[in-house]
C-alpha positions in Angstrom: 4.3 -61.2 -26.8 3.5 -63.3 -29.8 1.2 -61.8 -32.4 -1.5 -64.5 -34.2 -2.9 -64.1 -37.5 -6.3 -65.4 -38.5 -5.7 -67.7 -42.0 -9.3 -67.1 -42.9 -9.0 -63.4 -43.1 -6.5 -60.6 -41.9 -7.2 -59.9 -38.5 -4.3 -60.4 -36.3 -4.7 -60.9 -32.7 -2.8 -58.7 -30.6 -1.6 -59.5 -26.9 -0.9 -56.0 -26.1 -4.6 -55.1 -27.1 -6.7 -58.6 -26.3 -10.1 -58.5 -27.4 -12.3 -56.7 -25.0 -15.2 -56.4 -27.1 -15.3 -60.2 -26.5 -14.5 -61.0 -23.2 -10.4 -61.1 -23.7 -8.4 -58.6 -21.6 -5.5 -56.4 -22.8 -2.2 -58.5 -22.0 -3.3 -61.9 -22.2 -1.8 -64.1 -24.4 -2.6 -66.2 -27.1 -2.4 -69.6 -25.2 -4.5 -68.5 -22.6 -7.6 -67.1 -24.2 -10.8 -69.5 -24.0 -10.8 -72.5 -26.6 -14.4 -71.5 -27.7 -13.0 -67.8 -28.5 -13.5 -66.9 -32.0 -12.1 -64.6 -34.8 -13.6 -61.4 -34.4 -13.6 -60.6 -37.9 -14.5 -63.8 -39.3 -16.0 -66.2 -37.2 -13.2 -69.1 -37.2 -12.2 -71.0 -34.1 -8.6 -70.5 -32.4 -7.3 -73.7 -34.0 -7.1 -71.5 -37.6 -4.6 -69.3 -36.1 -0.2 -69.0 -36.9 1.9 -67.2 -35.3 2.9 -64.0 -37.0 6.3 -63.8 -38.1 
């Protein structure tokens, strides 16, 4: 699965780990977690995110 990184900072959100800590279960991608989710790290909405090459 596609890996995102944050442009704001360097968190990079992995699929194969989610975000538990905020509602996002291991193995879901990218596309599917909530529009109001936010970076972790940082703060930023999902809209800030690129793919990682």
């Amino acid at each position: 699965m596609q890996k995102y990184k944050c442009t704001a900072c360097t968190y990079v959100y992995d699929p194969e780990e989610g975000d538990p800590d905020n509602g996002v279960e291991p193995g879901t991608p990218f596309e599917e977690i909530p529009q109001d989710w936010l970076c972790p790290e940082c703060g930023v909405p999902k809209e800030l995110f690129v793919p990682l090459d």
